[in-house]
C-alpha positions as CSV (number, residue, x, y, z in Angstrom):
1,X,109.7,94.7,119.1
2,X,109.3,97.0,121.8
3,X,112.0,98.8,124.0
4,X,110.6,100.1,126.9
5,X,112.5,103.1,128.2
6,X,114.8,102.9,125.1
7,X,116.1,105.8,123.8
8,X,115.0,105.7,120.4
9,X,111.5,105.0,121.8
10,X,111.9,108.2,124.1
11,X,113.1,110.0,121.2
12,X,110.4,109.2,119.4
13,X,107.7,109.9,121.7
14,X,109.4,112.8,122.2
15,X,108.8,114.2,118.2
16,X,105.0,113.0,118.5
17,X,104.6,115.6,121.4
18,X,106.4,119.0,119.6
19,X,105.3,117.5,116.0
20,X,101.6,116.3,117.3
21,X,102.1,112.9,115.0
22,X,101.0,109.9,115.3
23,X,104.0,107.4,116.7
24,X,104.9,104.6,114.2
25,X,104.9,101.0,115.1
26,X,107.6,99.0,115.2
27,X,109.2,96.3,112.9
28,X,107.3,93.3,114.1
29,X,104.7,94.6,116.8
30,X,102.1,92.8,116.5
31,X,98.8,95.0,115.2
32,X,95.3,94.6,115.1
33,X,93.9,94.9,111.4
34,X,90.2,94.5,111.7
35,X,88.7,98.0,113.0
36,X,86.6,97.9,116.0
37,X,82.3,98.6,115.2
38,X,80.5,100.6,117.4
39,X,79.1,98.4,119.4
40,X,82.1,95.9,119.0
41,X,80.1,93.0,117.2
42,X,80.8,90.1,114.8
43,X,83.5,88.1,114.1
44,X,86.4,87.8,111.1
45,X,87.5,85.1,109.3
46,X,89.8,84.1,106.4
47,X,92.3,86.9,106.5
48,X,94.6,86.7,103.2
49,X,97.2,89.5,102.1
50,X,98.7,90.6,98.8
51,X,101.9,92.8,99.0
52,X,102.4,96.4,96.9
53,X,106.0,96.4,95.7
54,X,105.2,100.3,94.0
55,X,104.1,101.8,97.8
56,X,105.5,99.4,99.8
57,X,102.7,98.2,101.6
58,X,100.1,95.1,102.2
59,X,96.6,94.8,101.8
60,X,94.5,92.5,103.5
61,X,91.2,91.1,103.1
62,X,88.9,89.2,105.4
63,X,85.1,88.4,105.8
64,X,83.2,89.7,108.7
65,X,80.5,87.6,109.8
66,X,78.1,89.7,112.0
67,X,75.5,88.6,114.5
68,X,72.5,87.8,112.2
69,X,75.1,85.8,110.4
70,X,75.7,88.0,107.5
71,X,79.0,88.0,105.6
72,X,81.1,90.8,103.7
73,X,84.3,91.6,102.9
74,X,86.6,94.4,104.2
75,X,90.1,95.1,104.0
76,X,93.6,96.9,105.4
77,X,96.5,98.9,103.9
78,X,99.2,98.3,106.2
79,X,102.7,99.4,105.2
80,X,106.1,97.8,105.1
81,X,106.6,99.1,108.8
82,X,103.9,97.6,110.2
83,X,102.0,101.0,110.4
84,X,98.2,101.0,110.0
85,X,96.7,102.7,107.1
86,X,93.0,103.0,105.7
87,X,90.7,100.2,106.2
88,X,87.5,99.8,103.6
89,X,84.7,97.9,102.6
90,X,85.6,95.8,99.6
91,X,81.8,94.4,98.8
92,X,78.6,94.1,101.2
93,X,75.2,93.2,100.1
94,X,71.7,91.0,101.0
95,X,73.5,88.2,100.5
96,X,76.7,86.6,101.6
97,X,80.3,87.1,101.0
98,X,83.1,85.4,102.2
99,X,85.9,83.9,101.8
100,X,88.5,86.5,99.9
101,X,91.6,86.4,98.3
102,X,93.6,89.6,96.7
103,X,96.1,89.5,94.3
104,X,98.8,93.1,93.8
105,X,99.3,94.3,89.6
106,X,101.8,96.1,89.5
107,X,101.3,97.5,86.1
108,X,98.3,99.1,86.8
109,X,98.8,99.3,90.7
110,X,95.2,98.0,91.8
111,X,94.2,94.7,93.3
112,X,91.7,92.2,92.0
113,X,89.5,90.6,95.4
114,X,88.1,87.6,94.4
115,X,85.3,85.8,97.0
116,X,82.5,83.4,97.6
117,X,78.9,84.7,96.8
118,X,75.9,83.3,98.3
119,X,73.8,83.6,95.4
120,X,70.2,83.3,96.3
121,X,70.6,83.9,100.0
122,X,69.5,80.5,101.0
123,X,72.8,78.3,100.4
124,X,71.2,76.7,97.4
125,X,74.2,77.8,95.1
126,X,77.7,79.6,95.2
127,X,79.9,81.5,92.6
128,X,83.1,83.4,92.6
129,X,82.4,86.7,92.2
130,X,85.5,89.6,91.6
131,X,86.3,93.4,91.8
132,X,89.4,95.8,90.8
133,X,89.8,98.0,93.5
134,X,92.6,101.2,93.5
135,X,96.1,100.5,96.1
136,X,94.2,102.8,98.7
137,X,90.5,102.4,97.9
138,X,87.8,100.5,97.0
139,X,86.8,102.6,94.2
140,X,84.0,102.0,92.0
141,X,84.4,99.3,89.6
142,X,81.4,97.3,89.3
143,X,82.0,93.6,90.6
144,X,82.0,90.9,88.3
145,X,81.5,87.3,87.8
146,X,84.4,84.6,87.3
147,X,83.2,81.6,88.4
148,X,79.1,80.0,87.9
149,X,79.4,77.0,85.8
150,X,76.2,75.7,85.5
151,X,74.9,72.5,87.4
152,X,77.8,73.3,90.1
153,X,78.4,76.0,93.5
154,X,81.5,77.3,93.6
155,X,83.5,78.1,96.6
156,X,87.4,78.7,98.4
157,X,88.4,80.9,95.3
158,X,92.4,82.1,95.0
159,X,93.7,84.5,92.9
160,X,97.4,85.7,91.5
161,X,98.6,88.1,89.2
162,X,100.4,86.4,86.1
163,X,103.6,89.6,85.5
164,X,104.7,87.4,82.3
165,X,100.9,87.9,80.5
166,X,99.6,90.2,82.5
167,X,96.2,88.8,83.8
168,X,95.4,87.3,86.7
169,X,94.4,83.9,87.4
170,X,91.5,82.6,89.1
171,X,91.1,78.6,90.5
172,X,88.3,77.9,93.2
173,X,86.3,74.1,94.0
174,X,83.3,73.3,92.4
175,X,80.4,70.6,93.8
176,X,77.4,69.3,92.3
177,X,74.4,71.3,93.2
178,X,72.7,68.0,92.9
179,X,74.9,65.5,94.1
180,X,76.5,67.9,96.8
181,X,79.5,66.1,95.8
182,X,82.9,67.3,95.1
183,X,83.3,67.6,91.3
184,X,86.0,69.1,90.3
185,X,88.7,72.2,90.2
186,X,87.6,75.3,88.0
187,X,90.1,78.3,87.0
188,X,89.8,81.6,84.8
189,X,91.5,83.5,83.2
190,X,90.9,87.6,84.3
191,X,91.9,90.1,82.0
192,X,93.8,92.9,83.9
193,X,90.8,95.4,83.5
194,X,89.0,93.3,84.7
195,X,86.8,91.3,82.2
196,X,86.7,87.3,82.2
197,X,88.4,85.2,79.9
198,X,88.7,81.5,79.0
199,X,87.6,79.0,81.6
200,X,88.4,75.1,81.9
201,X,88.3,72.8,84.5
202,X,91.7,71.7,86.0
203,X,90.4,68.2,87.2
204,X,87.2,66.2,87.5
205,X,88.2,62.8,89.1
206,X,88.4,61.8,92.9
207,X,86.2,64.6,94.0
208,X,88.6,67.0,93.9
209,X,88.8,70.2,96.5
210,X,90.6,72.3,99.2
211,X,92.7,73.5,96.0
212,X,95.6,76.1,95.8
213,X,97.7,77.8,93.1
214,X,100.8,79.8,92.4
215,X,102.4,81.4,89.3
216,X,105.4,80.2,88.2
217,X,107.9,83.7,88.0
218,X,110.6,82.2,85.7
219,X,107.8,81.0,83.2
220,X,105.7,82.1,80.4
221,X,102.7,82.2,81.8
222,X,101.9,79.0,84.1
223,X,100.9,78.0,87.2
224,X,100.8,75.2,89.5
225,X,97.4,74.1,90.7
226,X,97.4,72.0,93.8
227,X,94.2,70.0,95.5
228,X,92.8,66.7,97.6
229,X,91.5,64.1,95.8
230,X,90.4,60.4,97.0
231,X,93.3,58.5,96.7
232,X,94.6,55.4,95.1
233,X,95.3,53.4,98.2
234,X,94.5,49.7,98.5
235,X,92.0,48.8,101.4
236,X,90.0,51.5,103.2
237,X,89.5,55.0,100.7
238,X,92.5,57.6,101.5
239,X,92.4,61.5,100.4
240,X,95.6,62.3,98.9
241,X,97.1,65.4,97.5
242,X,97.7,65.9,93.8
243,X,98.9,68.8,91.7
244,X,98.6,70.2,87.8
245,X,100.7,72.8,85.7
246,X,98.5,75.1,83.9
247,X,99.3,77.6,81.2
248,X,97.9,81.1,80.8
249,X,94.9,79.8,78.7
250,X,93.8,77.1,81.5
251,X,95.5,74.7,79.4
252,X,96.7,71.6,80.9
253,X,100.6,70.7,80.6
254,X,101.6,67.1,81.3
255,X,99.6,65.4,83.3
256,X,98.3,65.2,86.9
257,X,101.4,64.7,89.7
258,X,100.2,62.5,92.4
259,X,102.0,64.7,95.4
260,X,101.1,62.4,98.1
261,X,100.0,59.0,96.7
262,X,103.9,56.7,96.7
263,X,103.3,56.8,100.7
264,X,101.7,54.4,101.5
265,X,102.0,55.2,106.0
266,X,100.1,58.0,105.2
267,X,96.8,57.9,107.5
268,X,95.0,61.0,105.6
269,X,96.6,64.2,103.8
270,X,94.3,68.1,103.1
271,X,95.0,71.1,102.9
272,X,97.5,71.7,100.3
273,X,99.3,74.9,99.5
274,X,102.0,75.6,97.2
275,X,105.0,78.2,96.3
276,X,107.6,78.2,93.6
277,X,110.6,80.3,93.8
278,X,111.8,83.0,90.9
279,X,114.7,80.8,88.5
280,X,114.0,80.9,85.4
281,X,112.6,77.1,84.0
282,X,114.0,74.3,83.8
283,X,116.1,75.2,87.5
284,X,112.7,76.5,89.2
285,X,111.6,75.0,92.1
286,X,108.6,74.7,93.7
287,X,107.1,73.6,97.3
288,X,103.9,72.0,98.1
289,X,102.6,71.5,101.9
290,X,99.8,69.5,103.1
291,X,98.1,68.7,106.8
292,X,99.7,64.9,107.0
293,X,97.8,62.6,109.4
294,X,99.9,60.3,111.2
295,X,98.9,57.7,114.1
296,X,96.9,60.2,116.4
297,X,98.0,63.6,115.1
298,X,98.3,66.3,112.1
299,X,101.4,67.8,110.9
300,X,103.0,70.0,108.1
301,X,104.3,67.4,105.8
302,X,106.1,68.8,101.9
303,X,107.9,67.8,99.2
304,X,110.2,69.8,96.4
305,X,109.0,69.6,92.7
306,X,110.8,70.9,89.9
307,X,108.5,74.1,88.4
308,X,109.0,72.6,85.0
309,X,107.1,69.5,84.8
310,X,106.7,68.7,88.5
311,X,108.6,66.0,88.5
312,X,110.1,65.0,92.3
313,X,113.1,66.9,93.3
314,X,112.8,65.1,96.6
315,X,111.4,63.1,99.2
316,X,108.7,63.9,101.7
317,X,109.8,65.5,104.3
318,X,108.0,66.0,107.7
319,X,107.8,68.5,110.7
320,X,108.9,65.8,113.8
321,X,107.7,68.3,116.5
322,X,107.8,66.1,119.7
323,X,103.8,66.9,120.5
324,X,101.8,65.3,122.8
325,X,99.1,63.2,121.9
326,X,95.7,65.5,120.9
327,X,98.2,68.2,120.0
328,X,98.2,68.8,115.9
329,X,100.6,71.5,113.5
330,X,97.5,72.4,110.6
331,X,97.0,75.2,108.7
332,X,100.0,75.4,106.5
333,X,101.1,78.7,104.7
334,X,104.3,78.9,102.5
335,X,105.7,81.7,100.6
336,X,108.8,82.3,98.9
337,X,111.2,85.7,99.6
338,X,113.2,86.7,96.2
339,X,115.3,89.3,98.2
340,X,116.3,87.0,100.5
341,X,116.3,83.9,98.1
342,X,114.0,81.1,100.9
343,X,110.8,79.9,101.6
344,X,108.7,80.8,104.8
345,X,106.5,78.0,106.6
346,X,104.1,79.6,108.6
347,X,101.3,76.9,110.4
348,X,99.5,76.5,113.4
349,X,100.1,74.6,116.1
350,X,97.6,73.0,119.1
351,X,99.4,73.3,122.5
352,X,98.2,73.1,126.5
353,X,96.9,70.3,128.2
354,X,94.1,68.2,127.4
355,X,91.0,69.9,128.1
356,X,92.8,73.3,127.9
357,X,94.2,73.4,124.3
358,X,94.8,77.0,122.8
359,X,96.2,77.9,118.9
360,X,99.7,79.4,118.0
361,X,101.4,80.6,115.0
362,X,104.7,79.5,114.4
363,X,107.1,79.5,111.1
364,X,110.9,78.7,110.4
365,X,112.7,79.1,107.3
366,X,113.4,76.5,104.5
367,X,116.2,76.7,101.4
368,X,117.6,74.3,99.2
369,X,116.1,71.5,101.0
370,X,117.8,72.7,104.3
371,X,116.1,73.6,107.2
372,X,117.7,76.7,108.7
373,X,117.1,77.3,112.2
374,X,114.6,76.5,114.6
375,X,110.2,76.9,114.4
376,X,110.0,80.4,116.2
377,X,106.5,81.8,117.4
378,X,104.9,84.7,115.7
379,X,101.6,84.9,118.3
380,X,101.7,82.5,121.2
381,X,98.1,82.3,123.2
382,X,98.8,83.8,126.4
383,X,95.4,85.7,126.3
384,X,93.7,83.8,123.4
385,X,93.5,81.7,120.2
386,X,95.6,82.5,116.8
387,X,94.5,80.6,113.6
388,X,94.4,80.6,109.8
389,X,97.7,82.1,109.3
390,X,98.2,83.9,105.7
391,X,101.5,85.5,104.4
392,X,103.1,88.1,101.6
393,X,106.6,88.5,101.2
394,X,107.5,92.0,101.0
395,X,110.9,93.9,100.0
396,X,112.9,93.1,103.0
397,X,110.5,91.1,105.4
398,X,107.5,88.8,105.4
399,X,104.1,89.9,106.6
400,X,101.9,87.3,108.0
401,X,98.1,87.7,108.8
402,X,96.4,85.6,111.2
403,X,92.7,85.2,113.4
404,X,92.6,86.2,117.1
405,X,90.0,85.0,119.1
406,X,89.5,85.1,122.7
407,X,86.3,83.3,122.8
408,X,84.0,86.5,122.7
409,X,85.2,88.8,119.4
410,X,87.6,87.0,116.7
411,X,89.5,90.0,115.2
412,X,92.6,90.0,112.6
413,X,95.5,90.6,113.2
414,X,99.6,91.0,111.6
415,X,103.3,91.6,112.0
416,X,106.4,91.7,110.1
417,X,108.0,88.2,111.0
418,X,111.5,88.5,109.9
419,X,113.0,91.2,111.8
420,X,112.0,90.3,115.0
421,X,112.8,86.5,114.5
422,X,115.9,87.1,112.3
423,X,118.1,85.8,115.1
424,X,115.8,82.5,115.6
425,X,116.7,81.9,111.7
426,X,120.5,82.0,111.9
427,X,121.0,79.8,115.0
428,X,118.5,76.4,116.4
429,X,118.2,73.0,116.4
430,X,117.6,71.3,113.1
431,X,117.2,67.8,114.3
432,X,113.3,68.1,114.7
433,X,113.5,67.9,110.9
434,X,112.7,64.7,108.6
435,X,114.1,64.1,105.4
436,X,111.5,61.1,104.5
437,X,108.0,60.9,105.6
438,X,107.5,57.9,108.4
C-alpha cells in the first residue's frame, strides 16, 4: 500500500537520508522476487513459497529457463514485511531442473527443495531429486535422490514438513517410460537430515497425475494425497478428481475417496489442490479445489472433507463468477491461516475481450463453509500477465507468489495479501457463491 506524500512515508524517507538505509517496503507492495541477469535474459516459472515461523520470513523457489532452454532452480528470502532479502542458486547443472517445491523445519530451521531432474539430458527419463539448504543459504549439502523407480519418469514433485514425526514428505506423478502413459502417484518418506526412507505408490489405476498433498496438523503423522484420474462416468471417458490419506510410512488408510465422481454435470475436472486446517482429529477439516469444466468455461470448484477419513462434510460448491464466454478462473491455490482460523483461495482468472485476454490473480476468504466477503485482486494486468499463483501463510498475513509476464521477460513476483485487502474480506457480496455444483 503506498501513501504518496503521507507522513509516515516522508518520515521514513526522511531516516533513509540521515541513517543512509535502505527504505522498507510496505505491507502488501507488490515486489519483484526474481533478480534481474546482466543482460536481462530467460524466463521463470513455477514459483512456490514455504514460510519461516523462527525468522519470520518466506522463501521462494522458482526454475529459470534461459534462452538455450536450460533450466535451474533459484530462490528468495523475503520477510514478513514484504522486504527483499538474499536471493541464491538452489541447484544448476548440464542438465535440467525444474519444477521446485520447498518445505520450512522448524526444528532444525532449514528447508528441503525438492524438483524435477532431467536425467540424461535428452527427456528420455525424469526423477525427483532433493537438497537441505540453511534459512539464508544454499549451503553445501550434497543433493540427493527421492524419487527414480525403475521403468517410470518422475515429475511435478511436492513436498511438506511432517512437525508430529519430524520428516518430510515427498509425492510426485510417475509415467511409463515405455508406454508414456500415466501410471501412477509415488511418495517418500525424507528423513529430516536428509536421507530417504520408505517409498510406496499411493495409486496405480486411471492414470493417475497432476497430484497434491498436505499434512494433516492435528494428526499423527498423515497426510492427504490428492490427484486426477480417468473417471467412472458412463458414456464418453471423464477425468475426475480423487484423494487418499496416508500415514507417515506411505501407508494407505481407508480407501481411495472419489472427490469428484457423484457429479455427474461435470464436463471435465484437473488440477487439484488441497489444505486441512489445525483441530485436532476427528473435528479436522480439510479442503480440496479443482479446475471444474462447465458448458464453455473453467472454474474453481471444492468440496469440505473431514481430515479423519475423508468422508464428505459437504457438497460441492462452485465459484459463479458471471464471466463471459472464453473467459476461465484456473490455477487454484488454497492455504489455511491458524492465527486467523480460515482458508485463503487464491486462482487465476482470464479477463478482456476476445482476442485481447490478459491473466489476474484474485483470492477471497473461506470458513466454516461460509464465504466471507468478496474475490479481491492481488495483481490485475494493467501492463501484463499474472499466472501460477502459490501461497504460505505466515504469522499475521498470507504471502502469495505469482508469474509476471509482459510478453518479453516472465519474472516472479509477491505481496502480503491480507493487509492490504483486509477491508475486501469484512464487507462484499456473497451471492456469487454456490452451495451445490450445477
Amino acid at each position: 500500500m503506498k501513501h504518496h506524500g503521507s507522513v509516515p512515508t516522508l518520515l521514513m524517507a526522511l531516516s533513509v537520508f540521515l541513517l543512509g538505509m535502505p527504505a522498507p517496503i510496505l505491507a502488501g507492495e507488490e515486489v519483484r522476487l526474481s533478480p534481474l541477469p546482466n543482460p536481462d535474459a530467460g524466463e521463470r516459472y513455477r514459483p512456490q513459497v514455504a514460510w519461516n515461523s523462527q525468522h519470520r520470513e518466506y522463501l521462494t523457489v522458482w526454475h529459470n529457463t534461459w534462452p538455450g532452454g536450460e533450466r535451474d532452480v533459484y530462490a528468495r528470502r523475503v520477510d514478513h514485511r514484504g522486504q527483499l532479502r538474499s536471493w541464491f542458486a538452489v541447484t544448476v547443472g548440464a542438465t535440467d531442473r525444474f519444477q521446485p517445491d520447498v518445505a520450512y523445519n522448524p526444528a532444525d530451521n532449514q528447508y528441503l527443495v525438492v524438483w524435477t531432474l532431467d536425467v540424461a539430458g535428452d527427456g528420455s527419463r525424469y526423477e525427483i531429486w532433493g537438497k537441505i539448504i540453511l534459512w539464508n543459504a544454499p549451503g553445501t549439502n550434497t543433493e540427493f535422490v527421492i524419487g527414480n523407480v525403475v521403468g517410470k519418469s518422475s515429475s511435478n514433485p511436492h513436498v511438506v514438513w511432517d512437525s508430529h514425526m519430524s520428516q518430510y514428505m515427498v509425492c510426485w506423478d510417475e509415467v511409463g517410460e515405455a508406454s508414456d502413459v500415466a501410471e501412477s502417484i509415488g511418495c517418500r518418506a525424507v528423513h529430516r537430515s536428509g536421507v530417504p526412507l520408505s517409498y510406496s505408490t499411493v495409486t496405480n489405476v486411471d492414470m493417475p497425475h497432476q497430484s497434491d498433498l498436505t499434512f494433516i496438523p492435528g494428526s499423527a503423522g498423515r497426510y492427504v494425497v490428492v490427484w486426477r484420474g480417468l473417471g467412472s462416468q458412463p458414456g464418453a471417458p471423464q477425468w475426475d478428481i480423487y484423494g487418499q490419506i496416508i500415514d507417515w510410512s506411505v501407508f494407505p488408510i481407508g480407501s481411495r475417496v472419489p472427490i469428484t465422481d457423484p457429479y455427474p454435470n461435470i464436463v471435465d475436472t484437473r488440477n487439484p489442490t488441497v489444505a486441512c486446517d489445525n483441530a485436532e482429529l476427528p473435528q479436522a477439516r480439510c479442503h480440496v479445489l479443482w479446475e471444474d469444466l462447465g458448458s464453455s468455461n473453467w472454474d474453481i470448484a471444492g468440496r469440505e472433507f473431514a481430515a479423519f477419513d475423508l468422508s464428505a462434510t459437504s457438497p460441492a460448491y462452485l465459484l459463479l463468477w458471471p464471466i463471459p464466454i472464453n473467459h476461465n478462473n484456473t490455477a487454484p491455490e488454497i492455504v489455511y491461516s491458524g492465527t486467523r482460523d480460515y482458508f485463503v483461495i487464491f486462482y487465476q482468472q482470464t479477463e478482456g475481450a476476445p482476442g485481447n485476454l490478459y491473466e489476474t490473480i484474485r483470492g477471497l476468504r473461506w470458513r466454516e463453509l461460509s464465504y466471507v466477503g468478496h474475490s479481491f485482486v492481488v495483481q490485475d494486468a494493467v501492463f501484463w500477465n499474472h499466472e501460477e499463483p502459490a501461497a504460505a501463510a505466515g504469522d499475521d498475513d498470507v504471502f502469495v507468489v505469482y508469474a509476471g509476464d509482459d510478453g518479453f521477460t516472465r519474472h516472479i513476483y509477491g505481496r502480503t495479501a491480507l493487509t492490504i485487502f483486509w477491508g475486501d474480506f469484512e464487507i462484499g457480496n456473497t451471492s456469487r457463491w454456490s452451495a451445490t455444483a450445477p
